[in-house]
Z-matrix of the N, CA and C atoms (Angstrom, degrees):
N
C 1 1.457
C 2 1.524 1 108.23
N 3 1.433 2 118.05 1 140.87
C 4 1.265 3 121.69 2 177.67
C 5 1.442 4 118.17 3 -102.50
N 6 1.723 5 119.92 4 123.88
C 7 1.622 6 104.15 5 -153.25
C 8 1.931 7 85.69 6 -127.76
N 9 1.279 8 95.44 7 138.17
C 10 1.638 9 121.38 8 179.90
C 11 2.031 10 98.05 9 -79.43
N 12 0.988 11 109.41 10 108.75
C 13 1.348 12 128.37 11 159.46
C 14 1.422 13 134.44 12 -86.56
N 15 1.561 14 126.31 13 76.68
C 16 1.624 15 123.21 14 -161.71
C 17 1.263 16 123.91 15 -110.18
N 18 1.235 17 117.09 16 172.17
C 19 1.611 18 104.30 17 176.09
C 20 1.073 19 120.27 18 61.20
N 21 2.151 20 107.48 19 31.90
C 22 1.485 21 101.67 20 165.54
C 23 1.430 22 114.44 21 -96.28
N 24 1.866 23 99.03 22 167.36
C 25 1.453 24 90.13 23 -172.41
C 26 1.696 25 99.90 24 -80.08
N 27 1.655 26 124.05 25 153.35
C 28 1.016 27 126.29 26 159.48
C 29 1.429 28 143.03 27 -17.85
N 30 1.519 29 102.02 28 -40.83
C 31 1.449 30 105.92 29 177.02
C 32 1.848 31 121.46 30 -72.90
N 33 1.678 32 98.78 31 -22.47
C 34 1.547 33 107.74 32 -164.69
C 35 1.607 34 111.13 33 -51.02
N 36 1.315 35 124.00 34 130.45
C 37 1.182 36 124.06 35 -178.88
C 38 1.805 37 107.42 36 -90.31
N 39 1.307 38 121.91 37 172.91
C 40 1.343 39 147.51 38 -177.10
C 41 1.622 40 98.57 39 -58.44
N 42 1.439 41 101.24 40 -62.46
C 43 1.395 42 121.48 41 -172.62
C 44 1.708 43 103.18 42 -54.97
N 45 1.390 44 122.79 43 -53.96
C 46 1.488 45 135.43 44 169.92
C 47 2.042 46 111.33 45 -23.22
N 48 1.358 47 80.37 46 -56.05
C 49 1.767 48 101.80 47 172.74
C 50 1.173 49 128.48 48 -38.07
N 51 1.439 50 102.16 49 -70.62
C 52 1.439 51 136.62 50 -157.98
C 53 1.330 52 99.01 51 -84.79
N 54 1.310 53 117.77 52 -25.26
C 55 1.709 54 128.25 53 156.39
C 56 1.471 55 132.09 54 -47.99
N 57 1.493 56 99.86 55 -65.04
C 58 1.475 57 136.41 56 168.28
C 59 1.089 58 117.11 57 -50.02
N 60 1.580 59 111.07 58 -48.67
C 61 1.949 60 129.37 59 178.22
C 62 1.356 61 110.56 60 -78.33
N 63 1.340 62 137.32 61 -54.51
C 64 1.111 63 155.25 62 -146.47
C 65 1.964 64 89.07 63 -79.37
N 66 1.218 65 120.48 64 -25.92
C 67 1.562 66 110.64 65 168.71
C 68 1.557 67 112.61 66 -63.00
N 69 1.093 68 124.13 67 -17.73
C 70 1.195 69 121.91 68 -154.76
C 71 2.010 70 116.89 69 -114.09
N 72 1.644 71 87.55 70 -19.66
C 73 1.031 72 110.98 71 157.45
C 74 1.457 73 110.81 72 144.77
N 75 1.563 74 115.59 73 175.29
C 76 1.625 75 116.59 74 -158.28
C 77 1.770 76 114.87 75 -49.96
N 78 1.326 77 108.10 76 117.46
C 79 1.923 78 103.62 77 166.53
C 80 1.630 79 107.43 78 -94.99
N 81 1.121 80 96.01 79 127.55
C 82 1.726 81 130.85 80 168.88
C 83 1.234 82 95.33 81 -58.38
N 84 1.680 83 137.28 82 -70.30
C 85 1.322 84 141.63 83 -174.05
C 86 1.359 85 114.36 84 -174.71
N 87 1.052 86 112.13 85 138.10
C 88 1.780 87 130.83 86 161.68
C 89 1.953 88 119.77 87 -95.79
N 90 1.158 89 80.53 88 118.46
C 91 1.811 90 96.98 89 -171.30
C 92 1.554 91 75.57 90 -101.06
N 93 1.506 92 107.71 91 139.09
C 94 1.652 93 126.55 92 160.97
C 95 1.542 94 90.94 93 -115.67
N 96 1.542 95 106.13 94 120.04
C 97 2.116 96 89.86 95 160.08
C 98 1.387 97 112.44 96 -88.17
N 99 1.102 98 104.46 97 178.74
C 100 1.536 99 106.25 98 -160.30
C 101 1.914 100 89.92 99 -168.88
N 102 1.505 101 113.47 100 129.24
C 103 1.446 102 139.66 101 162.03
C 104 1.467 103 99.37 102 -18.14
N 105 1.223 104 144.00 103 122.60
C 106 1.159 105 143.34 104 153.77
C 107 1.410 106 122.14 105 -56.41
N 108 1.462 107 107.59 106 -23.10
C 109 2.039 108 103.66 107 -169.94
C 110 1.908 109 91.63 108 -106.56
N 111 1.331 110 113.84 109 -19.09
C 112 1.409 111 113.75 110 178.57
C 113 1.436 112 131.66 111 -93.91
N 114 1.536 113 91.38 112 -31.41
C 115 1.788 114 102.55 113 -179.36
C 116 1.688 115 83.30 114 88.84
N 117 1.243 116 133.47 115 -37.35
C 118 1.536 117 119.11 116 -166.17
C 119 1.679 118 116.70 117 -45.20
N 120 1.413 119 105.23 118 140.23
C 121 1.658 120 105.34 119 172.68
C 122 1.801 121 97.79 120 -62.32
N 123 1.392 122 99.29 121 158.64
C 124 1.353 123 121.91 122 -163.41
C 125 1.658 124 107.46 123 -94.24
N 126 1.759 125 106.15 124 -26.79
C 127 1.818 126 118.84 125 -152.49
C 128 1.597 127 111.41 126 90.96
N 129 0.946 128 119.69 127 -9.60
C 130 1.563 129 102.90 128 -173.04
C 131 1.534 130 104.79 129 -134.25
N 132 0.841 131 127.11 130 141.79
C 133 1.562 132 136.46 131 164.62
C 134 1.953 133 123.75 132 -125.00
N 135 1.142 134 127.75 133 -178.54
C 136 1.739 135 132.10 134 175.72
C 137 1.566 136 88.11 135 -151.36
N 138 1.653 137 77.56 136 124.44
C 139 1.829 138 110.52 137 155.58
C 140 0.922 139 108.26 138 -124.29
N 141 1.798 140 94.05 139 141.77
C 142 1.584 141 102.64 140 -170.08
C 143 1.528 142 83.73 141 -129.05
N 144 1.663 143 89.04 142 141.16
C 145 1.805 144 112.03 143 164.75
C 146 1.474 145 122.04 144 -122.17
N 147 1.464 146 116.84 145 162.96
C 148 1.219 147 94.41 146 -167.37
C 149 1.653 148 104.79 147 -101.29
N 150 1.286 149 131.69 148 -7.66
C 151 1.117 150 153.71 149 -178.13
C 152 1.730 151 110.86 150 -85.61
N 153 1.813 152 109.60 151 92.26
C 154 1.687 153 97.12 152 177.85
C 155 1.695 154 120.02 153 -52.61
N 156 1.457 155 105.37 154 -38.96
C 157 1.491 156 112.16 155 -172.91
C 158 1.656 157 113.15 156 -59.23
N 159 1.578 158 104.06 157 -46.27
C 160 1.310 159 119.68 158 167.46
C 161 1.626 160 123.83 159 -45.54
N 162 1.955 161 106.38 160 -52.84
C 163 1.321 162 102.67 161 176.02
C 164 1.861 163 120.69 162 -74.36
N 165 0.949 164 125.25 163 -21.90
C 166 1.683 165 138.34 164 163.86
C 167 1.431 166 110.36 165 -51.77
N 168 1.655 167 120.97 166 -58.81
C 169 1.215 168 114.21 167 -171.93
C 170 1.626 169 106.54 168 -72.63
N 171 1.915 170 119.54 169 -21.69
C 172 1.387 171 107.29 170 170.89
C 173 1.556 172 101.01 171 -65.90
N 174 1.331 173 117.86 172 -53.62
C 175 1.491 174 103.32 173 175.35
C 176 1.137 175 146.84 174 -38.34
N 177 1.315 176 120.94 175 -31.80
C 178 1.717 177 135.12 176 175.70
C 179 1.532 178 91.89 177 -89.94
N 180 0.948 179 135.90 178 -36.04
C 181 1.361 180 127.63 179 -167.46
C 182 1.360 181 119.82 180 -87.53
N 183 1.384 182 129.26 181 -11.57
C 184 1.506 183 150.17 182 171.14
C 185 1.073 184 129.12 183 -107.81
N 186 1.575 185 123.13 184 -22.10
C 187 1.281 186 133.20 185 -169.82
C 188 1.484 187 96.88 186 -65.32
N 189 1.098 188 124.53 187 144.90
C 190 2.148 189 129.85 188 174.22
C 191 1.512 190 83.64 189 63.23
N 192 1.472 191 151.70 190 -28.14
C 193 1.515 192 110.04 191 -179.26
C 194 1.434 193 124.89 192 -48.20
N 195 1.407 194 108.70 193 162.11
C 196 1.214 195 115.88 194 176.96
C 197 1.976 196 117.37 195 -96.03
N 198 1.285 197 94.95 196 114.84
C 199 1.678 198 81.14 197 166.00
C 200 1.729 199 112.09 198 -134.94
N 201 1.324 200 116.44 199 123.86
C 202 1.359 201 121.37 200 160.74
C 203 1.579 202 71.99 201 80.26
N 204 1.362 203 118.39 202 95.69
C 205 1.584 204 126.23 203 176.50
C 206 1.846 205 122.73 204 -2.41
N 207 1.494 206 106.55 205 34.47
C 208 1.436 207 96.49 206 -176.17
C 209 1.969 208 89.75 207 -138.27
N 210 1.732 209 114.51 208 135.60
C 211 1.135 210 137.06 209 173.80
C 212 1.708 211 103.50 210 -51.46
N 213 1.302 212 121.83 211 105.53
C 214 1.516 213 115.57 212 -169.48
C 215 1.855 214 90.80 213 -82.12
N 216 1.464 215 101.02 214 137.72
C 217 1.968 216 104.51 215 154.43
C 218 1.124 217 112.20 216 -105.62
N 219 1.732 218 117.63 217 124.06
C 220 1.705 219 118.30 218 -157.41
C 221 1.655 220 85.97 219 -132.10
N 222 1.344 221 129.42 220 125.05
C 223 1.436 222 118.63 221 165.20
C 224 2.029 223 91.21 222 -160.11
N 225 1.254 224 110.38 223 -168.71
C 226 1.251 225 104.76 224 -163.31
C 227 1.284 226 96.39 225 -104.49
N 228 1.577 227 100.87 226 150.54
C 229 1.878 228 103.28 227 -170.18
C 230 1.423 229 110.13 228 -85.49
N 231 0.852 230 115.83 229 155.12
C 232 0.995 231 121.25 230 -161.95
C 233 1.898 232 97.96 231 -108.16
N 234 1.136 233 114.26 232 147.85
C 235 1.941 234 103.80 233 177.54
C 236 1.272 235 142.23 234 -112.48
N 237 1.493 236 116.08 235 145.51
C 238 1.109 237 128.01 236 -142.79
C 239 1.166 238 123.63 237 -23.93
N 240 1.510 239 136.06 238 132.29
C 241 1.511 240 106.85 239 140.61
C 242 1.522 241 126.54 240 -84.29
N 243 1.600 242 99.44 241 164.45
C 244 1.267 243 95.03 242 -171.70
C 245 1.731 244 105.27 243 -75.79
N 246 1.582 245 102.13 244 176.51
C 247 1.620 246 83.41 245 -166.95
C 248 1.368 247 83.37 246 -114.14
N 249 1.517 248 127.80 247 -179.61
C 250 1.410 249 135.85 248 -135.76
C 251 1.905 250 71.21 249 -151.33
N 252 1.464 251 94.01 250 136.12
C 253 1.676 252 128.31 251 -170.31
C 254 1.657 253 101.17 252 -90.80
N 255 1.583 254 109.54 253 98.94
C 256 1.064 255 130.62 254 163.37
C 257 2.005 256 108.41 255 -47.16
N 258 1.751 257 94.87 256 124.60
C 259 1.208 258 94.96 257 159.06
C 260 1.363 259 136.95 258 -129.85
């Protein structure tokens, strides 16, 4: 399952994640985005687990936690739309 991670504070690293998640059961990978012209973290990242039961109970169990003084929003991402060609 792929889970939307928001409302982090700036400093939180990848590793922070995969820390945090990995209690709850195995992470596949943590994408942090980050500004393309800055390198700056964005606030939001996706962890993916391979365990649905596993990624839900990180979900109920993280959603409003606090990490690094900021209210994390953890629920499952939902996927992309495609984007529509500006003319």
């Amino acid at each position: 399952m792929n889970i939307y991670v928001g409302n982090l504070n700036y400093s939180v690293k990848e590793e922070d994640l995969n820390e945090l998640f990995s209690e709850y059961g195995e992470v596949v990978s943590v994408k942090l985005i980050k500004d393309r012209e800055t390198g700056r973290a964005k606030g939001f990242a996706f962890v993916e687990m391979t365990n649905d039961d596993e990624a839900t109970k990180a979900i109920e169990n993280l959603d409003g936690s606090d990490l690094e003084g900021r209210n994390m929003k953890v629920n499952q991402a939902k996927p992309r739309e495609p984007r529509t060609p500006r003319y």
